[in-house]
C-alpha positions as CSV (number, residue, x, y, z in Angstrom):
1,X,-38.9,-8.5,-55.7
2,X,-41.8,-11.4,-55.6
3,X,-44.6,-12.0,-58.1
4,X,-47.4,-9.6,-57.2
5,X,-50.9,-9.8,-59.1
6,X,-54.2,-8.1,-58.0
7,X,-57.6,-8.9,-59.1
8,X,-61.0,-6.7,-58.6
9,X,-64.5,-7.6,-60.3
10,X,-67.3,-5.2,-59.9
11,X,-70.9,-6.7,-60.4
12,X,-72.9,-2.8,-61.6
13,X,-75.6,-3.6,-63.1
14,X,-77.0,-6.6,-61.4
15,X,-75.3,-8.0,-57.5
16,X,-74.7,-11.5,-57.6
17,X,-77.1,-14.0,-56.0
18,X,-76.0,-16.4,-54.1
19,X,-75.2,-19.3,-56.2
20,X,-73.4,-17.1,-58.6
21,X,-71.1,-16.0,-55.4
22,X,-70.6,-19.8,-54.9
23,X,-69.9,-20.1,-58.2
24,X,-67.1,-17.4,-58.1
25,X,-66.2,-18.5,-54.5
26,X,-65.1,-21.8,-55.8
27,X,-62.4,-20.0,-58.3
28,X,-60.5,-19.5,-54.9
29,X,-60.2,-19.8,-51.1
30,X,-58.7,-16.1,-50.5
31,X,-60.5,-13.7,-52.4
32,X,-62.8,-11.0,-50.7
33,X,-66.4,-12.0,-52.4
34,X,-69.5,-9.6,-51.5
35,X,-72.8,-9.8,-53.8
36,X,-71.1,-6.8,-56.1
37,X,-67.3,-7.4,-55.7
38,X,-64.8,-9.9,-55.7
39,X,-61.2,-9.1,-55.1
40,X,-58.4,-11.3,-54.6
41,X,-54.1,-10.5,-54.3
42,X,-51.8,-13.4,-55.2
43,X,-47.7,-13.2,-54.1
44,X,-47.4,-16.6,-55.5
45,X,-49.5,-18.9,-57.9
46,X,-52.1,-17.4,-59.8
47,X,-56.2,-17.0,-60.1
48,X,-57.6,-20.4,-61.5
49,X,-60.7,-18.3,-63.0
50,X,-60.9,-17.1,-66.6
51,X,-61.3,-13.0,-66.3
52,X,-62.7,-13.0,-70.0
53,X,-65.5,-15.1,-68.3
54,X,-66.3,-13.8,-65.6
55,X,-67.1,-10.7,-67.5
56,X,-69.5,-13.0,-70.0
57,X,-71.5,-14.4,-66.6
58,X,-71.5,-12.0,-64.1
59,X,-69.5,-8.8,-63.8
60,X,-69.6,-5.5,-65.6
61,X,-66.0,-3.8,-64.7
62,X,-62.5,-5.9,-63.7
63,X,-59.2,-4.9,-63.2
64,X,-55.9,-6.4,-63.1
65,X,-52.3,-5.4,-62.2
66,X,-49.3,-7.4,-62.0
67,X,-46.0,-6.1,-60.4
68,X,-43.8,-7.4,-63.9
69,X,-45.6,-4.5,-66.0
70,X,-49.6,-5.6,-67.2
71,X,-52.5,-3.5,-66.3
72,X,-55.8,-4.1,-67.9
73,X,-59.2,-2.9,-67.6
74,X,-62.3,-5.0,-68.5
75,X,-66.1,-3.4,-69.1
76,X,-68.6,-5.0,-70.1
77,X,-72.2,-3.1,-71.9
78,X,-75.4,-3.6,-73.3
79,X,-74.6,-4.7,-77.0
80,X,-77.3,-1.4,-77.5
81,X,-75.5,1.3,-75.8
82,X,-72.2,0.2,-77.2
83,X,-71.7,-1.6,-80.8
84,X,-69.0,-3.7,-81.8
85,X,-68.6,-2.0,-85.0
86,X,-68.0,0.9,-83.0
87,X,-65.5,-0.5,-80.4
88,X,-64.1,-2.0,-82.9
89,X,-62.8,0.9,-84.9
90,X,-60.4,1.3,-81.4
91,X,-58.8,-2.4,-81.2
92,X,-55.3,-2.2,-81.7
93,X,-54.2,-6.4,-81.7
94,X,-54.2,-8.2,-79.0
95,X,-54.1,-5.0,-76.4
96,X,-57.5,-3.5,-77.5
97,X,-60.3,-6.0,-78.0
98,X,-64.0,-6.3,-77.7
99,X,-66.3,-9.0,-78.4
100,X,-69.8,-9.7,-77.7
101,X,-71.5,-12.3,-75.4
102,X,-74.7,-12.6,-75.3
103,X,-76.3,-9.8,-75.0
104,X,-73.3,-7.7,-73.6
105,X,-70.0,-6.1,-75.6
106,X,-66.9,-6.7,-73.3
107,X,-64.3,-4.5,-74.0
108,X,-60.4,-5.1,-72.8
109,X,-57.8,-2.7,-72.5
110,X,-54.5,-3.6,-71.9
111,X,-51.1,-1.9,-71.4
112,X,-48.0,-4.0,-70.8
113,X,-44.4,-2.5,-69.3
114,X,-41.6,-5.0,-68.6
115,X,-40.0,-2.1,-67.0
116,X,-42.2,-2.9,-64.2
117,X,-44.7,-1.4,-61.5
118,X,-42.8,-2.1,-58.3
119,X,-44.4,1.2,-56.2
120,X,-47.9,1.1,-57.6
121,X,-50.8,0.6,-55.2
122,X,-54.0,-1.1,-57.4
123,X,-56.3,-1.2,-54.7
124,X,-58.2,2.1,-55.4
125,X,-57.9,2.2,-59.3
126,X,-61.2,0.4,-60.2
127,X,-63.2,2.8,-57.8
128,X,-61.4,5.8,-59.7
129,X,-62.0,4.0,-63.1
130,X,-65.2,2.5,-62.8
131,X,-67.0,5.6,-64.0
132,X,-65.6,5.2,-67.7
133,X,-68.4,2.1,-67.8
134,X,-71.4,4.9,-67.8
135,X,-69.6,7.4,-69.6
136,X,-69.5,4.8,-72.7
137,X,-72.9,3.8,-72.1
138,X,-74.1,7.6,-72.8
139,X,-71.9,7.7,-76.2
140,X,-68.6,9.1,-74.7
141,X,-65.8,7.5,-76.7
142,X,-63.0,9.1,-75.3
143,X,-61.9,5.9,-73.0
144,X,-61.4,4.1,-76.5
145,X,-59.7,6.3,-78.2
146,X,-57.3,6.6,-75.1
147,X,-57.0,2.7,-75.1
148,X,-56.1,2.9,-78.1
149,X,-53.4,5.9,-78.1
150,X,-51.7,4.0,-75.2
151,X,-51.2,1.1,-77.0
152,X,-49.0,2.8,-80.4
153,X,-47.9,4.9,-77.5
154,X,-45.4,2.1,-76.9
155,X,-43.7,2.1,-80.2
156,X,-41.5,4.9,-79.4
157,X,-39.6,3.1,-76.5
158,X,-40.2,-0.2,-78.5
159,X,-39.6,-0.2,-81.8
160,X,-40.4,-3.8,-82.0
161,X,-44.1,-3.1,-80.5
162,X,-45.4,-3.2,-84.4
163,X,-44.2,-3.6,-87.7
164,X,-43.7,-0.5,-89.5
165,X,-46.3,-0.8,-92.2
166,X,-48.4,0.6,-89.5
167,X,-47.2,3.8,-89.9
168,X,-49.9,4.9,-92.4
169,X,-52.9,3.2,-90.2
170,X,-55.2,5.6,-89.9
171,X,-56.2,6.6,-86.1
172,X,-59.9,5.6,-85.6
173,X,-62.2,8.8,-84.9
174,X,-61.4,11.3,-82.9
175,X,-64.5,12.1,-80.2
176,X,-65.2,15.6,-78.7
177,X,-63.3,16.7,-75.0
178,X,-59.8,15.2,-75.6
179,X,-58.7,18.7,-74.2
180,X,-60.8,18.5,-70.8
181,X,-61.0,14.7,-70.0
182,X,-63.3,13.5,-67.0
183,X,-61.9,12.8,-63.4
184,X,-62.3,8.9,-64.6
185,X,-60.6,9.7,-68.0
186,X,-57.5,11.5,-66.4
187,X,-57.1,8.2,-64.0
188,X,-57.8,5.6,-67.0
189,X,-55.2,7.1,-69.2
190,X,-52.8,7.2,-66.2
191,X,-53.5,3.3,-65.5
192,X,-52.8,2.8,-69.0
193,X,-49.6,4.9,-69.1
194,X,-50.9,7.2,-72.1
195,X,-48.0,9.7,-73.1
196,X,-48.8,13.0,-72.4
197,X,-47.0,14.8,-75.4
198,X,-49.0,12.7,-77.6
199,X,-52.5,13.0,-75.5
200,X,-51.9,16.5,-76.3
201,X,-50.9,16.4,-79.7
202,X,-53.6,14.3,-80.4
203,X,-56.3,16.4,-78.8
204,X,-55.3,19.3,-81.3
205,X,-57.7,17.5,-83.2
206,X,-60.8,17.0,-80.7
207,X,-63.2,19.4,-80.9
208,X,-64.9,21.0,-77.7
209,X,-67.2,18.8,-76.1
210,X,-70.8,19.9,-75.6
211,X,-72.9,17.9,-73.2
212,X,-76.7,18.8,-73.3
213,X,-78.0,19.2,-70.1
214,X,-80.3,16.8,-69.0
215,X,-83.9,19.3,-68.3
216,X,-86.0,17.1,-66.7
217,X,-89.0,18.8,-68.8
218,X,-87.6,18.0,-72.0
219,X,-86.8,14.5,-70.3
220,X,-90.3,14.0,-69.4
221,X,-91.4,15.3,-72.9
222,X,-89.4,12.8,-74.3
223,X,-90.3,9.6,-72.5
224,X,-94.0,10.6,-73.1
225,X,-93.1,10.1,-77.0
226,X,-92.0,6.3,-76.7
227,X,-94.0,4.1,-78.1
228,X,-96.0,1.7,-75.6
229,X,-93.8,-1.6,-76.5
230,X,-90.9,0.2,-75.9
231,X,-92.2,1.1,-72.4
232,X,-92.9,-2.0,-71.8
233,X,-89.4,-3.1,-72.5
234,X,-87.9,-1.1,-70.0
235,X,-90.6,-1.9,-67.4
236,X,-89.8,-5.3,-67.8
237,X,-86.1,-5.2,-67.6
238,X,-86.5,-2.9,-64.7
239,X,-88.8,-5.9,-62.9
240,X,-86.1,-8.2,-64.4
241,X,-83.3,-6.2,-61.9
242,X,-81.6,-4.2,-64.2
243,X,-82.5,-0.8,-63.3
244,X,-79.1,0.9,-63.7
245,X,-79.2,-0.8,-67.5
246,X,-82.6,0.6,-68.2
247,X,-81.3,4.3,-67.0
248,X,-78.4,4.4,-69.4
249,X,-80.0,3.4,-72.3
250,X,-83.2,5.5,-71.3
251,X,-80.2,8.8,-71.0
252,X,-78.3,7.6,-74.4
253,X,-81.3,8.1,-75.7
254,X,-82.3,11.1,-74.5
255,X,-78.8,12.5,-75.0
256,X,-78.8,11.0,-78.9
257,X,-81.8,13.3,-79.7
258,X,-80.4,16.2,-77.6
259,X,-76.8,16.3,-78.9
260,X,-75.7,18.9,-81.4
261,X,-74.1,17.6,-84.7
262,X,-70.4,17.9,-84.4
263,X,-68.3,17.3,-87.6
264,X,-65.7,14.7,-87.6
265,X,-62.2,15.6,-88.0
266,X,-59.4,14.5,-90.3
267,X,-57.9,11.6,-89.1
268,X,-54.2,11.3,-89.1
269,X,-52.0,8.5,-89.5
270,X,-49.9,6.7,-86.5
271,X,-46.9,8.0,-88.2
272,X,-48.0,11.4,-88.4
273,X,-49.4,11.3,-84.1
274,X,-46.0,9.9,-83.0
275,X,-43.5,12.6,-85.2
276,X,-45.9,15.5,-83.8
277,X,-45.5,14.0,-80.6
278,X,-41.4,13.1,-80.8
279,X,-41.4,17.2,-81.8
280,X,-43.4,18.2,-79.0
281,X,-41.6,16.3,-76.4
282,X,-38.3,17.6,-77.8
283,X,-39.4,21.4,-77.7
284,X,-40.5,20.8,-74.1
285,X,-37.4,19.6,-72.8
286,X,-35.8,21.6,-74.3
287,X,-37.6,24.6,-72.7
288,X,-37.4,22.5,-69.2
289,X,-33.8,22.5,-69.8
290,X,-33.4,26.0,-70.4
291,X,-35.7,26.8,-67.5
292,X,-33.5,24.7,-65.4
293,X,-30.3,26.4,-66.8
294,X,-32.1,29.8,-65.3
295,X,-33.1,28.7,-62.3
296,X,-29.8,27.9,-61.5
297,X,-28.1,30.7,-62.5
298,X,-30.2,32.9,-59.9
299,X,-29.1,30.7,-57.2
300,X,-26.0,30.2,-58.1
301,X,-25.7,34.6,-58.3
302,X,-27.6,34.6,-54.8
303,X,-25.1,32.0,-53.4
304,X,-22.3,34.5,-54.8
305,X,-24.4,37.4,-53.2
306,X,-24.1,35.4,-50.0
307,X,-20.7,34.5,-49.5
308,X,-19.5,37.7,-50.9
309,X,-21.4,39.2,-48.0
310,X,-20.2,36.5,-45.6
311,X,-16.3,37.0,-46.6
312,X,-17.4,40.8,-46.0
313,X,-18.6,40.0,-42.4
314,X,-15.5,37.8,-42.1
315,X,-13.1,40.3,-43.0
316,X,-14.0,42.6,-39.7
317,X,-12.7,39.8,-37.0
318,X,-10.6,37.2,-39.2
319,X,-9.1,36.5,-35.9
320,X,-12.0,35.3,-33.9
321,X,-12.7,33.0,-37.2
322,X,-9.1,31.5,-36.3
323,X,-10.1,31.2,-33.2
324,X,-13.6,29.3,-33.7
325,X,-11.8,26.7,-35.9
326,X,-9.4,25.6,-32.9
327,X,-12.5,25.4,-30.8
328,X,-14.5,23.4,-33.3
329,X,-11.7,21.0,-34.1
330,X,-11.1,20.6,-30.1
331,X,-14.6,19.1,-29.5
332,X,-13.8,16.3,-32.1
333,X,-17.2,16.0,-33.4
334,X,-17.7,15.0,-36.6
335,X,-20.3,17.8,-37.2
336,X,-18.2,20.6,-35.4
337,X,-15.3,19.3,-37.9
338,X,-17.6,20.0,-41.2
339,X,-18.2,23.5,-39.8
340,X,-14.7,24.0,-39.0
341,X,-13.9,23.0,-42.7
342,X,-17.1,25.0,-44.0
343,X,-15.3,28.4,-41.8
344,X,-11.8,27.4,-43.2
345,X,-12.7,27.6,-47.0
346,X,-14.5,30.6,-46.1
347,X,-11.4,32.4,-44.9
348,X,-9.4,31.0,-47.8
349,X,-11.4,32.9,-49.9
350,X,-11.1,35.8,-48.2
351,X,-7.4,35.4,-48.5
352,X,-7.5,34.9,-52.6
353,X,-10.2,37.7,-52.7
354,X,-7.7,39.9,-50.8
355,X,-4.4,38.6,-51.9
356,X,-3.2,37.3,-48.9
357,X,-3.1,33.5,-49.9
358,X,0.5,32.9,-48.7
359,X,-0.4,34.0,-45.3
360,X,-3.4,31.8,-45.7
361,X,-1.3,28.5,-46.7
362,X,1.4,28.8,-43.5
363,X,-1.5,29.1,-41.1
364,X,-3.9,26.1,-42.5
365,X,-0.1,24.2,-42.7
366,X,0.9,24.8,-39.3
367,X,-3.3,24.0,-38.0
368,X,-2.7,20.5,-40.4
369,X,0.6,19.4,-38.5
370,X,-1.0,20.7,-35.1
371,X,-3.8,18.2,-36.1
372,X,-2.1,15.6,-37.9
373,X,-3.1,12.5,-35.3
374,X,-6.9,13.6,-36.6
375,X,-7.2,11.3,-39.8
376,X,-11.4,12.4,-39.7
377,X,-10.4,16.3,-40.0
378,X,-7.5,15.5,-42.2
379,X,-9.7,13.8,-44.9
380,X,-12.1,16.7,-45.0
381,X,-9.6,19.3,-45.3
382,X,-7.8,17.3,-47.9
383,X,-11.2,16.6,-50.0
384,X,-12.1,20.8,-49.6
385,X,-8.4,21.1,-50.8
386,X,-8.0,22.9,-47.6
């Protein structure tokens, strides 16, 4: 299998003008470059640009795959609607990492696999992704915490993945809604292969979410309360192009005031998320197994249902059975000679249900040296110990 590697940039906020698109443009000769989007695949050499900054100049969401086992997700924020000190509590080494630039947090989430990716299509993810950028902008920390679950999620399969005084790290908080994650949320902590026996152990932990609706009286109230310079500020960032900035930080706000207090829960150690989880997975598979077990035990007694009442039907007319073999075996098709074998074990069973076996063994001898030119036939009847 070839070196495969895709990378998408998403411009959100603010489109690109045109000398920024030259800018980007010049990074390579193949990429797909509109004034919000830049995508580009390589199947050999790589992207001469630096992801990390891109994000600082000019886009707000990236995404990259690679076909050997890396997926990572970039956002970048208004250093107001997202705090370092905040992201920060979720960075896990070198997988879960934000810094600031300017006046922007860029966040990067990263998963690796060497197992490998070799049937995964990237080319819709962002789109599927992207919304996680807004959800953190209105104080939804969930996409962090799931960052950072994937990333001790590894340690199981790879006990290598972190040295074991890690154990008693404490998980960073625990928001609201791990139980009912968003459409973007579901697709972010598939991208970033999050475990699902320990997504749900855990969301044990999470309370229920509560999102305030957004009554555009109590909005309007609101905003009437802002001091002058402040709505000033906005105006001028709005004139300045960066409308869809001015509405999140306008809604966190909103949502800040609105938002019931919800008290934290304990936090557990890494130790204590991957034993719970270990148990949980065991206790599932083990029920998996036993409803496999089950399953198979009713069709195995319907397949004994149905070949008891075939030898039944069998037993009336064993003659013309005889007879359909020879005329099976005389069209020497491959296909008629699996259904003449299929009849023949049939009527062997009839014979050791009704004690006629010896009479059985002359006739499939004397059909055998009638047929013994047919090496096809012969090896199926040999391997149905016919």
């Amino acid at each position: 299998m070839s070196e495969y590697q895709y990378y998408e940039f998403v411009a959100i906020d603010r489109p690109l003008d045109a000398q920024a698109q030259a800018e980007v443009g010049a990074l390579s000769t193949r990429a797909e470059i509109t004034a919000t989007r830049f995508v580009n695949e390589y199947h050999w050499g790589d992207f001469r640009g630096d992801p990390n900054q891109l994000m600082e100049r000019y886009y707000d969401a990236h995404l990259y795959f690679a076909n050997w086992g890396t997926r990572r997700i970039m956002l970048r924020l208004p250093r107001n609607l997202l705090d370092l000190d905040v992201a920060g509590q979720y960075c896990v080494s070198d997988q879960v990492t934000a810094w600031t630039a300017g006046q922007h947090l860029v966040l990067s989430l990263t998963n690796d696999d060497e197992s490998g990716d070799w049937d995964y299509e990237p080319q819709a993810s962002l789109s599927s992704i992207i919304d996680i950028h807004d959800e953190l902008a209105a104080g939804d920390h969930r996409a962090l915490y799931l960052a950072w679950l994937a990333d001790y999620g590894v340690w199981e399969p790879d006990e290598d993945a972190f040295d074991h005084d890690e154990d008693d790290e404490l998980e960073p908080p625990v928001p609201p809604g791990l139980r009912t994650l968003t459409a973007p949320q579901h697709e972010l902590a598939e991208f970033l292969r999050v475990d699902q026996d320990l997504l749900a152990v855990a969301a044990e932990a999470s309370p229920p979410l509560d999102v305030p609706a957004d009554a555009p009286e109590q909005l309007a109230a609101w905003l009437t309360k802002l001091p002058t310079d402040e709505k000033d500020r906005l105006l001028l960032q709005v004139a300045q192009g960066h409308a869809a900035t001015v509405r999140m930080e306008i809604l966190r706000g909103f949502r800040d005031i609105m938002a019931p207090s919800v008290p934290s829960p304990g936090r557990r150690t890494v130790a204590d998320l991957l034993d719970n989880a270990r148990r949980r997975r065991d206790a599932r598979q083990r029920q998996e197994a036993a409803q496999r077990a089950e399953e198979e035990a009713r069709r195995e007694h319907a397949r004994a249902l149905a070949r008891q009442k075939r030898l039944d039907d069998l037993s009336h007319d064993e003659e013309a059975a005889w007879d359909k073999v020879e005329a099976l075996i005389a069209t020497r098709k491959p296909t008629e000679y699996d259904a003449a074998v299929a009849l023949l074990s049939d009527l062997q069973a009839l014979a050791e249900r009704d004690d006629r076996f010896d009479s059985f063994t002359l006739r499939s001898m004397a059909l055998r040296d009638a047929h013994a030119r047919k090496p096809s036939l012969i090896d199926r009847l040999n391997r149905a110990r016919l």
